[in-house]
C-alpha positions as a Markdown table, in Angstrom:
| # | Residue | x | y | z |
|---|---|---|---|---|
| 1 | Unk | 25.8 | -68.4 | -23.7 |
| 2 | Unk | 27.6 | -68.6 | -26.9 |
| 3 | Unk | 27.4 | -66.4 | -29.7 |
| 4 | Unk | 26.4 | -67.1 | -32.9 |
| 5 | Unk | 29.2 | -68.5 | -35.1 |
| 6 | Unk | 29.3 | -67.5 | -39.3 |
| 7 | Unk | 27.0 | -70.7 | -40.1 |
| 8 | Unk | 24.5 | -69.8 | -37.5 |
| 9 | Unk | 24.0 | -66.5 | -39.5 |
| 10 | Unk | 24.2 | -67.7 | -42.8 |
| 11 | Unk | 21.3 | -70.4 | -41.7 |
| 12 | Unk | 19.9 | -67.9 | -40.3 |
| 13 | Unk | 19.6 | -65.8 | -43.8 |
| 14 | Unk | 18.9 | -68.7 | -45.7 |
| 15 | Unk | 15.5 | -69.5 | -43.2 |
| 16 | Unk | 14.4 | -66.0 | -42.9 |
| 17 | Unk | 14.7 | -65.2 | -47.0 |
| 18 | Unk | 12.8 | -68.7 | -47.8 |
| 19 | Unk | 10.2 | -67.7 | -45.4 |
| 20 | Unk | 9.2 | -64.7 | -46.9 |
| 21 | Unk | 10.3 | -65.1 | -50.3 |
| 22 | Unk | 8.3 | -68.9 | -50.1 |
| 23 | Unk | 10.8 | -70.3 | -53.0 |
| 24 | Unk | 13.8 | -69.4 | -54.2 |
| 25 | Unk | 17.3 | -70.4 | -56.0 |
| 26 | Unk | 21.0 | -70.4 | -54.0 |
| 27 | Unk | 22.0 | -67.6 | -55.7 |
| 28 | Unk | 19.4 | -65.5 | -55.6 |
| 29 | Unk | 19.5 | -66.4 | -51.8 |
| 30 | Unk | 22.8 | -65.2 | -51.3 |
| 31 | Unk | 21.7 | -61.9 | -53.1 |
| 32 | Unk | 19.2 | -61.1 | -50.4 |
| 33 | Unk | 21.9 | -62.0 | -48.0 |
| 34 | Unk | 24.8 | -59.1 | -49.0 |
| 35 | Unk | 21.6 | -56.7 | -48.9 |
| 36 | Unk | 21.2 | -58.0 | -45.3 |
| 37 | Unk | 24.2 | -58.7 | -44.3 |
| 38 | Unk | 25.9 | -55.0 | -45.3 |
| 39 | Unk | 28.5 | -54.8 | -42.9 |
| 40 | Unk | 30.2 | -58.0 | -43.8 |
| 41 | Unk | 31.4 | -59.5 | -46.5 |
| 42 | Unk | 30.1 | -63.2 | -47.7 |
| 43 | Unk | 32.2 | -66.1 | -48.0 |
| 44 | Unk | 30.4 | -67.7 | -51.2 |
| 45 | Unk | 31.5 | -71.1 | -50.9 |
| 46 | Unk | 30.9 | -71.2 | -47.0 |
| 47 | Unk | 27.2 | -69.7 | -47.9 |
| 48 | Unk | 26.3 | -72.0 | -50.8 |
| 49 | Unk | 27.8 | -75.2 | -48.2 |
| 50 | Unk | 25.6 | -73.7 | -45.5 |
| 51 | Unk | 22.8 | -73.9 | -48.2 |
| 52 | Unk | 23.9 | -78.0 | -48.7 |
| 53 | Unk | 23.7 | -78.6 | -45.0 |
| 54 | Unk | 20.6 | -76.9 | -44.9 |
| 55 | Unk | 19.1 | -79.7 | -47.0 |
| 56 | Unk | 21.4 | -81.8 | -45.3 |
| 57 | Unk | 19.2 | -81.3 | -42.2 |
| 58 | Unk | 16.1 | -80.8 | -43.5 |
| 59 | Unk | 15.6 | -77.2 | -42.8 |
| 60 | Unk | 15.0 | -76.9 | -46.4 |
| 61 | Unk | 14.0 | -78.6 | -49.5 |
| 62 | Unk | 13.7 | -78.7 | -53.3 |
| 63 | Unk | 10.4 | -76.9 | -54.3 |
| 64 | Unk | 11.4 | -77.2 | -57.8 |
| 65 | Unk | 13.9 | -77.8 | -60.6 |
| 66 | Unk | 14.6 | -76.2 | -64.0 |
| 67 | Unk | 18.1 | -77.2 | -66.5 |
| 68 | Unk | 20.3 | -74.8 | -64.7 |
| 69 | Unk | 18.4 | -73.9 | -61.2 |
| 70 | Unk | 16.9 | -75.8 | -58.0 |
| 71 | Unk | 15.0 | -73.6 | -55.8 |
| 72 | Unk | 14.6 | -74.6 | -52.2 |
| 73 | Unk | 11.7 | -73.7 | -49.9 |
| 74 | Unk | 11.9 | -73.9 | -46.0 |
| 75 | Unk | 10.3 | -76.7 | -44.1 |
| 76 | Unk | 8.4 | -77.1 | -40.7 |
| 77 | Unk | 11.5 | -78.0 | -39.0 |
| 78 | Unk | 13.5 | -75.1 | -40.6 |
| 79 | Unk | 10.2 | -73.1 | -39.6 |
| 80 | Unk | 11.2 | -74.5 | -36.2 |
| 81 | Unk | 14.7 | -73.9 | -35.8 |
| 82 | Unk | 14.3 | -70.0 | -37.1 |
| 83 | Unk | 12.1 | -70.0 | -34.1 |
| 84 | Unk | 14.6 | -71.9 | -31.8 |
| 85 | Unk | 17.0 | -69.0 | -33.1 |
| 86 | Unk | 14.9 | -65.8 | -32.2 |
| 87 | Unk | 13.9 | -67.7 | -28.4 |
| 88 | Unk | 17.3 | -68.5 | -28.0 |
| 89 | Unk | 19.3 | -65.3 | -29.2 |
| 90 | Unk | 17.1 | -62.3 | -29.4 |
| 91 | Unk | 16.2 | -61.5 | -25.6 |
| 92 | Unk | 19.9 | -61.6 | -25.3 |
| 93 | Unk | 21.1 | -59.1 | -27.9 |
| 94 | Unk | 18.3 | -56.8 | -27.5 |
| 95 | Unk | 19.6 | -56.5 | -23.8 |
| 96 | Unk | 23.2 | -56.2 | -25.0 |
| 97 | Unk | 22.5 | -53.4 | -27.4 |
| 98 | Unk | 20.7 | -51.8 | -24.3 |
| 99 | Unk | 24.5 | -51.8 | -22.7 |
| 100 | Unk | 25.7 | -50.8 | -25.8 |
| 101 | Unk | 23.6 | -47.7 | -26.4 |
| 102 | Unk | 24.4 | -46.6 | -23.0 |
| 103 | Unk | 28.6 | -47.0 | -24.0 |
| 104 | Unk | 27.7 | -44.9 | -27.0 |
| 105 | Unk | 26.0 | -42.4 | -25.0 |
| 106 | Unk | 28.7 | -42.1 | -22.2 |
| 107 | Unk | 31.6 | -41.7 | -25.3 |
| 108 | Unk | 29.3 | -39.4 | -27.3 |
| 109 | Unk | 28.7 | -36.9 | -24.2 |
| 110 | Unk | 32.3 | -37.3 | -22.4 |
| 111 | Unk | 29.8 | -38.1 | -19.3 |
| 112 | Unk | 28.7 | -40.5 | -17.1 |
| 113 | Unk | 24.8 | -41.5 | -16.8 |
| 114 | Unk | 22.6 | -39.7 | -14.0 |
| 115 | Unk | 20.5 | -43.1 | -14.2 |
| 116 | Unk | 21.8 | -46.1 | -12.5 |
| 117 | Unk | 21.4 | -49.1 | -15.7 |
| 118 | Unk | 19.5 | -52.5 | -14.7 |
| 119 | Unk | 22.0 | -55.3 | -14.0 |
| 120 | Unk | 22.5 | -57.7 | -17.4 |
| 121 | Unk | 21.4 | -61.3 | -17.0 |
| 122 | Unk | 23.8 | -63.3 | -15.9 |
| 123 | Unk | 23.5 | -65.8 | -19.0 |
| 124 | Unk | 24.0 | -62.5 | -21.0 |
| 125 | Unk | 27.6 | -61.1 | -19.3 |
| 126 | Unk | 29.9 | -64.1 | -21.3 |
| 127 | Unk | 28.3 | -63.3 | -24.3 |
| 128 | Unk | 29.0 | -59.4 | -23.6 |
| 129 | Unk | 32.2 | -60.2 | -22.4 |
| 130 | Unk | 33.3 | -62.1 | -25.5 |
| 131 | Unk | 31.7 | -59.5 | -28.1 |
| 132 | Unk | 33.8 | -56.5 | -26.8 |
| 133 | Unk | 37.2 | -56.5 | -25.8 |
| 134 | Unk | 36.5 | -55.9 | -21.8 |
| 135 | Unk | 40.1 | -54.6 | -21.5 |
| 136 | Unk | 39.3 | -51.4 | -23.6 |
| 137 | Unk | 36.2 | -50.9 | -21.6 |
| 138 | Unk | 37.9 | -51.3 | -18.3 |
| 139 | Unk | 40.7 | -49.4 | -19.0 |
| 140 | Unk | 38.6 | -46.4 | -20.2 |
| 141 | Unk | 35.9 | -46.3 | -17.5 |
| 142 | Unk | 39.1 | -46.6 | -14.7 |
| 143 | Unk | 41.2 | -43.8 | -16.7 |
| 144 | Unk | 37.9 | -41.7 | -16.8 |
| 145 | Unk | 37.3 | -42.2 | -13.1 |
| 146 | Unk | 40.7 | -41.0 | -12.2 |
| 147 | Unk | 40.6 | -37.7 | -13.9 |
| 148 | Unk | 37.6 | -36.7 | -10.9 |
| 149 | Unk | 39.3 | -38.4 | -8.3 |
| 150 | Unk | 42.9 | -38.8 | -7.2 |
| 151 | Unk | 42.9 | -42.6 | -6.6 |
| 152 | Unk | 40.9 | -45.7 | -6.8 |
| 153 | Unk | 40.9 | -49.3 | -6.0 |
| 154 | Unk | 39.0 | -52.0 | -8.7 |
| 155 | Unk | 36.4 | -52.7 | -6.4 |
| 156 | Unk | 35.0 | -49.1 | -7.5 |
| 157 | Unk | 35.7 | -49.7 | -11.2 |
| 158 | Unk | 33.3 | -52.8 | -10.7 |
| 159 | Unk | 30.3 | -50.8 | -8.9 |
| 160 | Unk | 30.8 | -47.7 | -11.6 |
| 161 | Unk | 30.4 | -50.8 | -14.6 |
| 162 | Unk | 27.6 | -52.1 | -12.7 |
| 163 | Unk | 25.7 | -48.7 | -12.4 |
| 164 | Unk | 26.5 | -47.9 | -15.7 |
| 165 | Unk | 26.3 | -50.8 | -18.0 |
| 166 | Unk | 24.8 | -53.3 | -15.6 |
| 167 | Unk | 27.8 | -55.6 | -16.6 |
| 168 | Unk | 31.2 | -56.2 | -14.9 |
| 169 | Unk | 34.0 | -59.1 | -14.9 |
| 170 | Unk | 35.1 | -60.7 | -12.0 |
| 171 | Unk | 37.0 | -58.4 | -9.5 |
| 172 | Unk | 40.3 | -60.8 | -10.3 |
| 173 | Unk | 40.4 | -60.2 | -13.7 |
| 174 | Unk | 39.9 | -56.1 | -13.2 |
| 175 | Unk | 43.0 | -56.4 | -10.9 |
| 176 | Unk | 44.8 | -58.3 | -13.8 |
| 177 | Unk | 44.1 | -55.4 | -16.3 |
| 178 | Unk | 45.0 | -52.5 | -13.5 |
| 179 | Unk | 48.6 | -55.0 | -13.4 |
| 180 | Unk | 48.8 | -54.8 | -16.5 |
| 181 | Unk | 48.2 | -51.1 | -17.0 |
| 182 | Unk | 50.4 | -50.3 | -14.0 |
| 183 | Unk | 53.4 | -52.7 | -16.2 |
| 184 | Unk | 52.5 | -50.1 | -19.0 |
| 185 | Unk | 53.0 | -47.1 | -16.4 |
| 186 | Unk | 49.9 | -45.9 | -16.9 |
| 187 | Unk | 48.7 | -46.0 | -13.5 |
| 188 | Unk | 50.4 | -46.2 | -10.1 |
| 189 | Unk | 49.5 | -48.7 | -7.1 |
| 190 | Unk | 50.6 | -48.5 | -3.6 |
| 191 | Unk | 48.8 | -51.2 | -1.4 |
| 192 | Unk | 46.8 | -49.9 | 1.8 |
| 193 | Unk | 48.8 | -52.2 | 4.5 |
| 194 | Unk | 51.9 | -53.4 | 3.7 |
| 195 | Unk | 50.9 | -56.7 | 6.0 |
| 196 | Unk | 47.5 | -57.7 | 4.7 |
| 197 | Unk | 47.9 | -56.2 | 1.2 |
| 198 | Unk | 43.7 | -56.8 | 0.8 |
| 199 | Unk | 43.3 | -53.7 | -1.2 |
| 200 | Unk | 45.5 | -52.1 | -3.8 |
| 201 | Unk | 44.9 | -48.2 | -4.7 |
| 202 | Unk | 45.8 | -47.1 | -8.1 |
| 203 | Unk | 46.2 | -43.6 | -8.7 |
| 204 | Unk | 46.6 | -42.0 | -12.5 |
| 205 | Unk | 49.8 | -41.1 | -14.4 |
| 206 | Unk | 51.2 | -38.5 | -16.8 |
| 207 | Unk | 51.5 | -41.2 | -19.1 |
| 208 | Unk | 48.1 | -42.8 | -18.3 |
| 209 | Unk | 46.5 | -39.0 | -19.1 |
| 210 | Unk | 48.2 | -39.0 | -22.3 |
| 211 | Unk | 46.8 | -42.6 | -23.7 |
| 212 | Unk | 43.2 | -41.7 | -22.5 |
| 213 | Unk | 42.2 | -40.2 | -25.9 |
| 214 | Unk | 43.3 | -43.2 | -27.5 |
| 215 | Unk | 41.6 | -45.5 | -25.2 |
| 216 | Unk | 38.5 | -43.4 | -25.5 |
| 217 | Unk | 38.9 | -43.7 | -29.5 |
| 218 | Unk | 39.3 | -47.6 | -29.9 |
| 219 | Unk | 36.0 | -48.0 | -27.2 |
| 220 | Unk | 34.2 | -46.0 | -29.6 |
| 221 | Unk | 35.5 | -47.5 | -32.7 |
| 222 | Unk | 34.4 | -50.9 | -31.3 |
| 223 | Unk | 31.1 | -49.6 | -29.7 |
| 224 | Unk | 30.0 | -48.2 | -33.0 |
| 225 | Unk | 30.9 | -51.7 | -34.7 |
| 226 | Unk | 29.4 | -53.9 | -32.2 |
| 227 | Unk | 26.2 | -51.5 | -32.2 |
| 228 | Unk | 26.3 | -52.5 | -36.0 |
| 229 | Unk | 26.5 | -56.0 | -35.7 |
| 230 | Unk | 23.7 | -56.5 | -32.9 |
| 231 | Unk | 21.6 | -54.1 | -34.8 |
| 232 | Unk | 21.9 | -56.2 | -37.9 |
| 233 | Unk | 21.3 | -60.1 | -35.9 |
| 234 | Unk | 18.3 | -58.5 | -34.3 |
| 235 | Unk | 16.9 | -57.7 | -37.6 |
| 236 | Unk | 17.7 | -61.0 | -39.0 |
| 237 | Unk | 15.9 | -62.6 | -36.2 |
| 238 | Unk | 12.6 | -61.2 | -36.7 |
């Protein structure tokens, strides 16, 4: 599932303002937008394009014209497409923001969750995946795990993200970030048989101690941001 891109929400704005507003002018459009849009900042030629394209495809219309303004109003099929939006996108962000609340939580309280989380949708996990930076969230809930128990291998990373988020990447690419944070010395891994080599135990560092705060930090700088953003697309879709 993809996300939705800068001219998905500025349609979006554009649709949702005419439909409750009826009739209305570009800029006066785009003011409505910076009071919905408040944690972004607009790109006013990209907007008033967005507005051109929007005629362009018929999601809007000239209601009427004066000397110096032309206001729009939405039509049936930009009636339809707002829906489209909402059918499309909403069940999938208000589930996301579920997993988000829940990352907030954990980093608010410096604890796990008692309750075991319901698994994401699996059209849902790429868009997750892609809206926060799955290294930082691996990294912390490994780290985290390691300071109550003296080794671990991914495998256990991937049940503790499924019981608390209800998301987690494939188990190759949590054995690509453990490389990678084994490379940056902040954990240690020793393979179980030096024949097969099917499971590889990591165990914390001094180092990997040290950088936890700063982990924890940048999860919860992006958490808080992400919580933001979904917060505000859910509002626009309604």
């Amino acid at each position: 599932m993809k996300a939705l891109s800068q001219g998905d929400i500025y349609t979006i704005v554009i649709l949702k303002v005419l439909n409750k507003r009826n009739t209305d002018y570009p800029a006066a459009i785009l003011n409505k937008a910076n009071d919905l849009l408040t944690h972004r900042s607009i790109n006013r030629r990209y907007f008033y394009s967005t507005v051109a394209k929007a005629q362009g495809d018929e999601l809007i219309k000239i209601s009427d014209r004066t000397d110096k303004l032309i206001y729009y109003r939405i039509t049936e099929k930009g009636m339809d497409v707002f829906k489209t939006y909402h059918k499309t996108f909403y069940p999938s962000m208000e589930a996301i923001k579920t997993v988000v609340d829940r990352l907030e939580s954990v980093l608010k309280n410096q604890q796990l969750h008692p309750e075991k989380a319901s698994l994401l949708h699996a059209d849902y996990r790429s868009f997750f995946s892609r809206l926060f930076s799955a290294k930082d969230v691996i990294r912390y809930y490994t780290i985290k795990q390691l300071q109550v128990q003296p080794s671990l291998f991914m495998a256990e990373v991937s049940e503790i993200l499924n019981e608390q988020l209800g998301w987690s990447p494939s188990i190759g690419y949590l054995y690509e970030i453990a490389h990678e944070m084994e490379e940056g010395e902040l954990l240690v891994g020793k393979w179980n048989n030096d024949i097969r080599r099917n499971k590889r135990y990591y165990r914390l560092t001094d180092e990997g101690a040290h950088h936890f705060k700063q982990i924890e930090e940048s999860t919860y700088v992006q958490t808080k941001q992400n919580k933001k953003y979904l917060a505000e697309c859910l509002q626009l879709l309604v």
